[in-house]
N, C-alpha and C positions, 0 to 999 in steps of 0.2 A: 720788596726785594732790595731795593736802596737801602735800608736798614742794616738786612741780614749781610747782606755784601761786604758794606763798611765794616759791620761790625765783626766777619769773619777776618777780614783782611786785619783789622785792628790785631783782637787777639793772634793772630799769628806773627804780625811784624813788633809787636810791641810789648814789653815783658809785662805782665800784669803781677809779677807775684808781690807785687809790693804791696796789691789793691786785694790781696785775700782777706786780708783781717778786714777790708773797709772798702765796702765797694763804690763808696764817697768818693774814693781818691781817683778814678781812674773812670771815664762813663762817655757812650757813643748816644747821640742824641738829635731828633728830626730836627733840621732849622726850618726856614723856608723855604717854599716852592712856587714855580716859576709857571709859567705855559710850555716850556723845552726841559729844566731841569728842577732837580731834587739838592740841597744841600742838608751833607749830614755833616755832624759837629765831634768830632772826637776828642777829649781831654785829656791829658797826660797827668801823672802825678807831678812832675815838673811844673807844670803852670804853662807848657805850651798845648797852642789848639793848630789842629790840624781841620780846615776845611775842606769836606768831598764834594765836589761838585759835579754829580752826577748827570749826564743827557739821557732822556725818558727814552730816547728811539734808541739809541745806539747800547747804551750802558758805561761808554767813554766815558772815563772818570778823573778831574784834575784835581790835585791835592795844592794845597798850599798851606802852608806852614806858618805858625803867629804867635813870638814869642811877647806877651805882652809885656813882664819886668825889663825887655831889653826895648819894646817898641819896634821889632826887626816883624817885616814880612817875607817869604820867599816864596818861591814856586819851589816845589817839593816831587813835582813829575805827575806821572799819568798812568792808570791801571784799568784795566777791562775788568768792569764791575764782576763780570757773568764768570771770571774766573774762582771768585767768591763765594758763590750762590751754590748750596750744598744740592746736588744732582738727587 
């Protein structure tokens, strides 16, 4: 469910038409997990990653942002996984 969430939320906030010819360019992906939480990985065609750090009980999700060529991290906000997750 961590998966399908990120990865609904991704394609909808984030343009993917760039990743049609190349689904290389652009890809949401399991990291590690915790005993509380799930983190998914999402990749930009830009070179920045967006970490989801998901809570297993709640669905409470915090994103933070990581632009490696600039070396910048930020807090990026917070989304309710479950809004995600196709009914």
């Amino acid at each position: 469910m961590a998966y399908e969430g990120v990865s609904n939320y991704c394609h909808e906030t984030y343009d993917w038409s760039v990743a049609a010819g190349d689904s290389a360019i652009m890809s949401v992906t399991m990291g590690e997990e915790t005993d509380s939480a799930f983190l998914v990985v999402f990749r930009s065609y830009t070179g920045a990653i967006v970490n989801f750090f998901v809570e297993k009980g709640s669905g409470k999700t915090r994103l933070v942002e990581f632009v490696p060529a600039l070396g910048v991290q930020n807090d990026a906000g917070t989304i309710d996984l479950f809004d995600y997750i196709e009914k």
